[in-house]
Rosetta silent file (secondary structure, phi, psi, omega in degrees, C-alpha in Angstrom):
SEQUENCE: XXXXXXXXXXXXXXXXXXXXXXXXXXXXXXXXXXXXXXXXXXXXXXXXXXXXXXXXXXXXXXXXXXXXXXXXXXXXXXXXXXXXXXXXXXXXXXXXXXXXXXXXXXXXXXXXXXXXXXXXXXXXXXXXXXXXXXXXXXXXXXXXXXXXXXXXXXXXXXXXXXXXXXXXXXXXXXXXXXXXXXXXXXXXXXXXXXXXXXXXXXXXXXXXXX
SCORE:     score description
SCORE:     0.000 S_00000001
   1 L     0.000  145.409 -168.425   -6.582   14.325   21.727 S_00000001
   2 L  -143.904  132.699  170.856   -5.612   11.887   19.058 S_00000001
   3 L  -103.432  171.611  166.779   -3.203   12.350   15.987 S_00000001
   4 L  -136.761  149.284 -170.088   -3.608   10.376   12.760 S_00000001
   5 L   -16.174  123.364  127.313   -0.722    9.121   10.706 S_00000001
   6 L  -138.990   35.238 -178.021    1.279   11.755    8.709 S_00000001
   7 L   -79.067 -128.718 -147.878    4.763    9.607    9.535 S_00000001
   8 L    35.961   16.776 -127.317    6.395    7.894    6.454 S_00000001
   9 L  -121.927  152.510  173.296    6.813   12.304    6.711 S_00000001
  10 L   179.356  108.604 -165.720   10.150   14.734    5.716 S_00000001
  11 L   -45.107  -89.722 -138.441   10.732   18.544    5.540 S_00000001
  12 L  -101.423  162.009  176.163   14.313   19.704    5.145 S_00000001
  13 L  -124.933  119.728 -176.015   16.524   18.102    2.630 S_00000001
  14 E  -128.486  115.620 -175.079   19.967   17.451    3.198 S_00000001
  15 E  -109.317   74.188  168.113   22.784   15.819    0.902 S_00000001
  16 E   -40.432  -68.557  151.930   25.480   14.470    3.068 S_00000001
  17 E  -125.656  168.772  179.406   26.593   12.235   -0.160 S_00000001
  18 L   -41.104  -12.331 -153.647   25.812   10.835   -3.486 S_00000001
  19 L  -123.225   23.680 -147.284   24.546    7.780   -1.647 S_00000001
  20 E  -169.219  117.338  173.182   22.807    9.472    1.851 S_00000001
  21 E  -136.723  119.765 -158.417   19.750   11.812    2.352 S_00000001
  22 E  -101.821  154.346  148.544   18.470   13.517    5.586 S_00000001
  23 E  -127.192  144.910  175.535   14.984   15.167    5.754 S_00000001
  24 E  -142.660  133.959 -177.229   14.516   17.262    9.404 S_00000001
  25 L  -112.900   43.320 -148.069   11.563   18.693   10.592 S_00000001
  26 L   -41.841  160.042  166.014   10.176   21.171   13.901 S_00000001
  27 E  -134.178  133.271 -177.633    6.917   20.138   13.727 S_00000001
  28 E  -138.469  169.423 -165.853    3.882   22.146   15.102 S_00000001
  29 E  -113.468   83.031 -158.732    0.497   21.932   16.226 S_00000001
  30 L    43.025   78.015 -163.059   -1.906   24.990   15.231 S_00000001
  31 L    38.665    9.008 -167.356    1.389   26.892   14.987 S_00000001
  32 E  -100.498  166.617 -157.546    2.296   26.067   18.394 S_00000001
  33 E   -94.426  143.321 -177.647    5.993   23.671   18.225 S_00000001
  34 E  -154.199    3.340  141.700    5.278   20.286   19.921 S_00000001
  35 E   146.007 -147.899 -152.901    8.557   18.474   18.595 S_00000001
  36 E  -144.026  178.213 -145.528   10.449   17.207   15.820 S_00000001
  37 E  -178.192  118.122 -176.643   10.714   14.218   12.526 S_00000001
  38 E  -134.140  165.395  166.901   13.359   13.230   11.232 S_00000001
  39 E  -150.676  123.312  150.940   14.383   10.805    7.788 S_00000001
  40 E  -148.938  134.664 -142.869   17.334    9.507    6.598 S_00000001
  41 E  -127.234  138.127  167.660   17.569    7.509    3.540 S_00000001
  42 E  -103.362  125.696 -176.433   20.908    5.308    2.225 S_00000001
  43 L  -118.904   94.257  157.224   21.085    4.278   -1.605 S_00000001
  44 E  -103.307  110.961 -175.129   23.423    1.548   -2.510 S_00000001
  45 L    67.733 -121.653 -150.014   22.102    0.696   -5.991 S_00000001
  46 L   -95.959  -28.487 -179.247   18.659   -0.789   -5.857 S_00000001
  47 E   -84.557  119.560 -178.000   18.808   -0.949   -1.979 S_00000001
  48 L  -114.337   27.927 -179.736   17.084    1.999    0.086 S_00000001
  49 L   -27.459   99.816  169.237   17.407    1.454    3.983 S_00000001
  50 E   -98.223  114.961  175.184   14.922    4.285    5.489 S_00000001
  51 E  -115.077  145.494 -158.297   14.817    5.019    9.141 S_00000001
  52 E  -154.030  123.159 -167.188   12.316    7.299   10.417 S_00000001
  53 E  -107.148  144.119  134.491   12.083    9.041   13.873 S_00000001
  54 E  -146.627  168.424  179.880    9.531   11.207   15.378 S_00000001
  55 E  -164.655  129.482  136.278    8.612   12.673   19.224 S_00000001
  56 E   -93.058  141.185  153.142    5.651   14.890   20.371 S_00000001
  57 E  -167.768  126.450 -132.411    4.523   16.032   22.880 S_00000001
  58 E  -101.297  126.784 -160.309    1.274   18.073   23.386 S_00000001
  59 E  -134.166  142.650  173.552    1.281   20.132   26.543 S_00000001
  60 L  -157.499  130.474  169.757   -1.970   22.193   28.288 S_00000001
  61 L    64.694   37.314 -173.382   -1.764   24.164   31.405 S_00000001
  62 L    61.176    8.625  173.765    1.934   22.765   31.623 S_00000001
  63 L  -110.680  117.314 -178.799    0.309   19.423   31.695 S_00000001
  64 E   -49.681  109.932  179.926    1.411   16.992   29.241 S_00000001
  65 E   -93.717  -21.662 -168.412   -1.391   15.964   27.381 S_00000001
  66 E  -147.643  124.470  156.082   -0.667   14.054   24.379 S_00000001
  67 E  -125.847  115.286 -135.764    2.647   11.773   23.808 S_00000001
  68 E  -131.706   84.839  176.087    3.743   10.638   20.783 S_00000001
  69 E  -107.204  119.394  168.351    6.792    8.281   19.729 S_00000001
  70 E  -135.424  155.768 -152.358    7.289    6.691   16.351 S_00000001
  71 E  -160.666  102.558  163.421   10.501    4.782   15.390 S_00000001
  72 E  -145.014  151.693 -150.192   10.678    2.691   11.912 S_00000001
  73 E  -114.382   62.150  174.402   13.098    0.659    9.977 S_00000001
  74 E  -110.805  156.875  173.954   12.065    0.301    6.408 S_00000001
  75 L  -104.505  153.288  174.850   13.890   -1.472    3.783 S_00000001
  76 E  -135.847  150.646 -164.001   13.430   -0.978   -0.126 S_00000001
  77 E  -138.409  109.035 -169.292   14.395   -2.388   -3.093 S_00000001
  78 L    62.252 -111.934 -168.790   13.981    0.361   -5.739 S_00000001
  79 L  -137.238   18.146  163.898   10.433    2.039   -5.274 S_00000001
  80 E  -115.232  140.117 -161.938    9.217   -1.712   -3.646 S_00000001
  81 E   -91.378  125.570  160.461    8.939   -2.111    0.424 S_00000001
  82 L  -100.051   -4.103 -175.751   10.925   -5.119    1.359 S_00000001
  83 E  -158.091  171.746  132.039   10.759   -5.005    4.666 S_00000001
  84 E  -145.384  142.772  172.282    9.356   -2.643    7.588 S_00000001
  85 E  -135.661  104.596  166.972    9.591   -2.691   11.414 S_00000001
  86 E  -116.806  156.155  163.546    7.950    0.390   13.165 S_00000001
  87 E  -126.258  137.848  169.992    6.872    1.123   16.969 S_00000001
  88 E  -164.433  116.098  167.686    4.415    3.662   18.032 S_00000001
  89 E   -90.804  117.584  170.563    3.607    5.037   21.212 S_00000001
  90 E  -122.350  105.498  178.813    0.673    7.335   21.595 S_00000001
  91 L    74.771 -138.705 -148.392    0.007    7.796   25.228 S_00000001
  92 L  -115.722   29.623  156.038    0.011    4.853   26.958 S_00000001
  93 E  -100.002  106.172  178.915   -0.854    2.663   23.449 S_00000001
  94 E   -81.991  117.799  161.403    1.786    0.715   21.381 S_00000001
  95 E   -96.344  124.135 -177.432    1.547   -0.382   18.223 S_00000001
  96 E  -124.119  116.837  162.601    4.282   -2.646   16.519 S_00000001
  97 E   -93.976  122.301  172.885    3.920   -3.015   12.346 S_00000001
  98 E  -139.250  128.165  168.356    6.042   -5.633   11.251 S_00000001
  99 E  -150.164  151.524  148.952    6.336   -6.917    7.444 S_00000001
 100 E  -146.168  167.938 -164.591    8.653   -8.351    5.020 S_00000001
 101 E   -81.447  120.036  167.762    8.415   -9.582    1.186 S_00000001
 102 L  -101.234  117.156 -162.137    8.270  -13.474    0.900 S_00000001
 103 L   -69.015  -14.603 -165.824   10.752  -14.546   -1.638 S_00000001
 104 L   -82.516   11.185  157.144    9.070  -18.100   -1.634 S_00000001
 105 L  -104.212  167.586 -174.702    7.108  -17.682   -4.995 S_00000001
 106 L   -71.413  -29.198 -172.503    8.587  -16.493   -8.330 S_00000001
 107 L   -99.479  -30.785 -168.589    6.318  -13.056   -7.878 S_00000001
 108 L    60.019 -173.604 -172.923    6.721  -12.644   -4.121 S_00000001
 109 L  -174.047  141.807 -165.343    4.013  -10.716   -2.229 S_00000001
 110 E   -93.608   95.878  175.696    4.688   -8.202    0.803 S_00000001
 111 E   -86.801   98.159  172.254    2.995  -10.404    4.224 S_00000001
 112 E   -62.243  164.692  163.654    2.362   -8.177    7.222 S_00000001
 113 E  -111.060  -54.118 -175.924    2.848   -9.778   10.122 S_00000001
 114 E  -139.113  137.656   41.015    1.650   -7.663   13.116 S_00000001
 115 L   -99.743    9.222 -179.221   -0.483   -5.799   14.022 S_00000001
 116 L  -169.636  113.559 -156.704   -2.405   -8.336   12.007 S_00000001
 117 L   -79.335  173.999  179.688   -1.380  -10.625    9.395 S_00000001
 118 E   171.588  145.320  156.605   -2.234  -10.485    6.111 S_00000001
 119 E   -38.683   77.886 -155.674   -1.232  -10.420    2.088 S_00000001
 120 L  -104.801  -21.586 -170.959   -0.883   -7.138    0.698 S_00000001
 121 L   164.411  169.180  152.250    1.133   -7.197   -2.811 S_00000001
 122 L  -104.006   -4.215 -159.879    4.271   -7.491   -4.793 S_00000001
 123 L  -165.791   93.679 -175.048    5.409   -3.987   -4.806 S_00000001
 124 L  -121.921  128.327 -179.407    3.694   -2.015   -1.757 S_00000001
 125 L  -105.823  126.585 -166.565    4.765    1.404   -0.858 S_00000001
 126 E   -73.947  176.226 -164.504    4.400    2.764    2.676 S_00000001
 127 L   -83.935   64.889  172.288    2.851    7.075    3.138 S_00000001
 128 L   -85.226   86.000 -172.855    7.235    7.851    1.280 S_00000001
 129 L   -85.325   40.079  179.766    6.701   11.204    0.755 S_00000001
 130 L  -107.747  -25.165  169.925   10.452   11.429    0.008 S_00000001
 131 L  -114.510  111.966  171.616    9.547    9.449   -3.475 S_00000001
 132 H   -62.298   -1.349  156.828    7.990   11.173   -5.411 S_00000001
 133 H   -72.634    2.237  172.980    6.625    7.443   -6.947 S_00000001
 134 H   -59.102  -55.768  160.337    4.205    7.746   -4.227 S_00000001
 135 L   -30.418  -49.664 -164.204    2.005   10.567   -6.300 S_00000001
 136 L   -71.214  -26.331 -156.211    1.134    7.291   -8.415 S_00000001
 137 L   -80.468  146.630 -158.685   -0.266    5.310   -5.867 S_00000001
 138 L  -116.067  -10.061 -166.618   -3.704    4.306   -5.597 S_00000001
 139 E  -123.618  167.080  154.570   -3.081    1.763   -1.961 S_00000001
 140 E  -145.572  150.486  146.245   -0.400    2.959    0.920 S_00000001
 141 E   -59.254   89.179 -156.953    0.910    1.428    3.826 S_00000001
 142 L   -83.981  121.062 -179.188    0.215    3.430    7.182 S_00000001
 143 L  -117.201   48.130  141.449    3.751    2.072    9.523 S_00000001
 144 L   -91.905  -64.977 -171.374    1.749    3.991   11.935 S_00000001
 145 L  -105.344  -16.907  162.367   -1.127    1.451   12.029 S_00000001
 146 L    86.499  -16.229 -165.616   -0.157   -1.538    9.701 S_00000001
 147 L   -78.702 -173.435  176.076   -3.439   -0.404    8.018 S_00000001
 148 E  -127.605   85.798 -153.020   -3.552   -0.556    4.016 S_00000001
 149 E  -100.296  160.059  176.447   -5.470    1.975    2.592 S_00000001
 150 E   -92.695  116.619 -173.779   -6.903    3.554   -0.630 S_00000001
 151 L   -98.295  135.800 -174.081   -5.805    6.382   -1.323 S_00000001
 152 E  -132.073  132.156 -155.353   -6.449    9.464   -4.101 S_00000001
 153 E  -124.791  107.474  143.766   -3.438   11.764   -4.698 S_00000001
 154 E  -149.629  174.869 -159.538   -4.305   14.526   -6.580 S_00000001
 155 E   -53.551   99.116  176.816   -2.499   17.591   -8.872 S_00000001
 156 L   -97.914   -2.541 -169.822   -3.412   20.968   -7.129 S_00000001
 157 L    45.500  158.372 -150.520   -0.874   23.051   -9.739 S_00000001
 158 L   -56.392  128.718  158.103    1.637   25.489   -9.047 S_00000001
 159 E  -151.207 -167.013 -169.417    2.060   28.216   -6.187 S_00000001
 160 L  -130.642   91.806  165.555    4.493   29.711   -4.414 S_00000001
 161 L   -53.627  148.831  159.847    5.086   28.288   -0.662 S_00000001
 162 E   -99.491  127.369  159.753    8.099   29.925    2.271 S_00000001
 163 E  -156.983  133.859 -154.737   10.540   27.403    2.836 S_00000001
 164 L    50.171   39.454  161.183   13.579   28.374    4.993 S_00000001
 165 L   104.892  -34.007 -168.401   12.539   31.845    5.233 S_00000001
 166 E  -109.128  138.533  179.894   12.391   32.166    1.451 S_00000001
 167 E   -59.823  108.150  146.626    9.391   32.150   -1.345 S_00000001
 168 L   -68.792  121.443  162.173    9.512   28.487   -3.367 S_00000001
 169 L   -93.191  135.986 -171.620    7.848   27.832   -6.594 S_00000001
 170 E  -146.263  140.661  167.638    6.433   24.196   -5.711 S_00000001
 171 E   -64.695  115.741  167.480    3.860   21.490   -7.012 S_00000001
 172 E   -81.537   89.167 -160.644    0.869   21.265   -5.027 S_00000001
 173 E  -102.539  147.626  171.794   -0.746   17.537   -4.350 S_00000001
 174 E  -127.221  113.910 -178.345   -3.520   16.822   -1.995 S_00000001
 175 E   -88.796  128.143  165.231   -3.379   12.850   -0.746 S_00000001
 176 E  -112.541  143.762  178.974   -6.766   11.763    0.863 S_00000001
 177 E  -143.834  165.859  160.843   -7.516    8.611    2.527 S_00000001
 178 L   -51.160   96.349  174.092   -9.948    7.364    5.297 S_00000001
 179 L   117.138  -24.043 -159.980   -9.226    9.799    8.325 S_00000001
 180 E  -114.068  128.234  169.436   -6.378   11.475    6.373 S_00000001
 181 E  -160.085  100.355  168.265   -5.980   14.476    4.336 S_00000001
 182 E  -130.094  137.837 -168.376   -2.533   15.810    3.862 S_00000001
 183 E   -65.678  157.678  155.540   -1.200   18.423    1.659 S_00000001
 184 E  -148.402  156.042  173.841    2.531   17.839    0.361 S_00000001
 185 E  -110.929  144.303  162.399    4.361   20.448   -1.891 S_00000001
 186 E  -155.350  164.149  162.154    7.402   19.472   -3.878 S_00000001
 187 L   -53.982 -162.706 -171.250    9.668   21.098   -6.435 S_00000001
 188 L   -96.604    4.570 -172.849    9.942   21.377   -9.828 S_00000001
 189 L  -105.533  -19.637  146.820   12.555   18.712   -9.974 S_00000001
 190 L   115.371   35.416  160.943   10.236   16.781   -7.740 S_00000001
 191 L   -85.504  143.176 -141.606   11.962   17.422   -4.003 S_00000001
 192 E   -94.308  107.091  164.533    9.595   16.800   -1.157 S_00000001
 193 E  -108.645  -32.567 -173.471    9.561   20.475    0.339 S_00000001
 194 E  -149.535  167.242 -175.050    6.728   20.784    2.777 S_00000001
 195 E  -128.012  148.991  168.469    3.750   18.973    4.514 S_00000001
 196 E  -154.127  140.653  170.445    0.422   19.921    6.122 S_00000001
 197 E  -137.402  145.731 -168.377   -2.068   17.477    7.468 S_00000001
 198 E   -98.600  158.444  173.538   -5.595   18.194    8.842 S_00000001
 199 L  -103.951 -165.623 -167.292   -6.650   15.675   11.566 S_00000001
 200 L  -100.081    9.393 -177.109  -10.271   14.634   11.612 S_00000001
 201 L  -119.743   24.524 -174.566  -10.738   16.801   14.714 S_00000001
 202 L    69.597  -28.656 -164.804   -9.668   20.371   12.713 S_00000001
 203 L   -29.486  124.531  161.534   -6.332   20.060   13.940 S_00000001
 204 L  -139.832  165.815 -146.435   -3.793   21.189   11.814 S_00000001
 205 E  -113.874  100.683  176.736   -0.228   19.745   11.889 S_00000001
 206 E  -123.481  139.333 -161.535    2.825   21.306    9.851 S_00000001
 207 E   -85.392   98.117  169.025    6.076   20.008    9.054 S_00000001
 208 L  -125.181  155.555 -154.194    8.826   23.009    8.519 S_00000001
 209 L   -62.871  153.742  170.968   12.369   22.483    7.592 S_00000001
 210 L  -129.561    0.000    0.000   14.785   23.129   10.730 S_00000001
C-alpha cells in the first residue's frame, strides 16, 4: 500500500487570534480512521510561518501495514514560499525536502536543495490549500516529494457539503496533477472546508474537521 501526497492539507478552522490559524483533521481511509493532520499558520505582516504535522497508520488483521509520518516547516512571505524543510516517513522510506529563496539576484529564485537540487522560480507555492491563491496555480510544490508539478485546478460550482455535523454551502474545485486528484471545497468567503483525494490505487482518503 502506498499513499500519494495530499499534505500541504487542513480541515477544521480555528481562530486563536487576529495573527494565528489552526486547521485539525481525523483523517480516514475508505471511511475507516487511520489518524490525524494538523496546520497552524502565524501572520506577522507579510511573514507566514506554516508548520504542518501528520501520522497514519494503516492496520490489517491487527497488523500494521502502512506507516506514515510527515513533519514540515514552511516559511512565506505573502503568497511566496521562502523557505521549506519537511521529513517524511512512509514505512521504512525517508524523504527530506529542503529549499529556500536565494536573495543573491535582484529577482531571487526559490533553489531546492534535497531531495535533488534544482531552480524552480521567484514566487513558488507548495499543495497550501489554506490559501485560497493556490486555485491560481498552474506549478505546485509536493513537500512530500520535493517534486514540482503541473497542475490544473478547476471550478466544479456550488453544492452543499456536511461539515461538523451540519449542511455547508461550499465552492467545489477539483486539482489534478500526475498521480494526484484531490477534491477541496471552500466557502463562500473562500475558507478551506474539506478535502478528498483519490490515490492511483482507488483509495479514497478524507480529511474531516475534529
Amino acid at each position: 500500500m502506498k499513499f500519494w501526497h495530499v499534505s500541504g492539507i487542513a480541515l477544521a478552522f480555528v481562530c486563536h487570534s487576529a495573527h494565528a490559524q489552526e486547521w485539525q483533521f481525523n483523517v480516514f481511509l475508505d471511511e475507516k480512521p487511520i489518524g490525524q493532520h494538523r496546520f497552524a499558520l502565524e501572520e506577522n505582516g507579510a511573514q507566514r510561518p506554516l508548520t504542518s504535522e501528520a501520522s497514519f497508520d494503516v492496520k490489517f488483521l491487527f497488523v500494521n501495514a502502512y506507516r506514515y509520518r510527515h513533519t514540515a516547516k514552511e516559511q512565506w512571505n505573502g503568497n511566496c514560499l521562502n523557505a521549506i524543510e519537511a521529513r517524511t516517513e512512509e514505512n521504512r522510506e525517508t524523504t527530506i525536502v529542503k529549499g529556500a529563496l536565494d536573495k543573491s539576484t535582484d529577482k531571487g529564485a526559490f533553489v531546492l536543495q534535497s531531495p535533488k537540487p534544482k531552480t524552480l522560480g521567484d514566487c513558488v507555492m507548495t499543495f497550501a490549500y489554506w490559501n485560497p491563491a493556490m486555485l491560481k496555480q498552474t506549478r505546485l510544490l509536493n513537500p512530500q516529494t520535493g517534486e514540482y508539478l503541473d497542475t490544473r485546478i478547476t471550478a466544479l460550482g456550488k453544492e452543499s457539503i456536511t461539515v461538523k455535523g451540519q449542511p455547508t454551502d461550499a465552492e467545489h474545485y477539483r486539482l489534478e496533477a500526475p498521480k494526484l486528484k484531490i477534491d477541496l471545497w471552500y466557502s463562500s468567503d473562500q475558507q478551506w472546508l474539506a478535502l478528498r483525494s483519490t490515490t492511483p490505487e482507488g483509495y479514497i482518503i478524507n480529511y474531516r474537521l475534529r
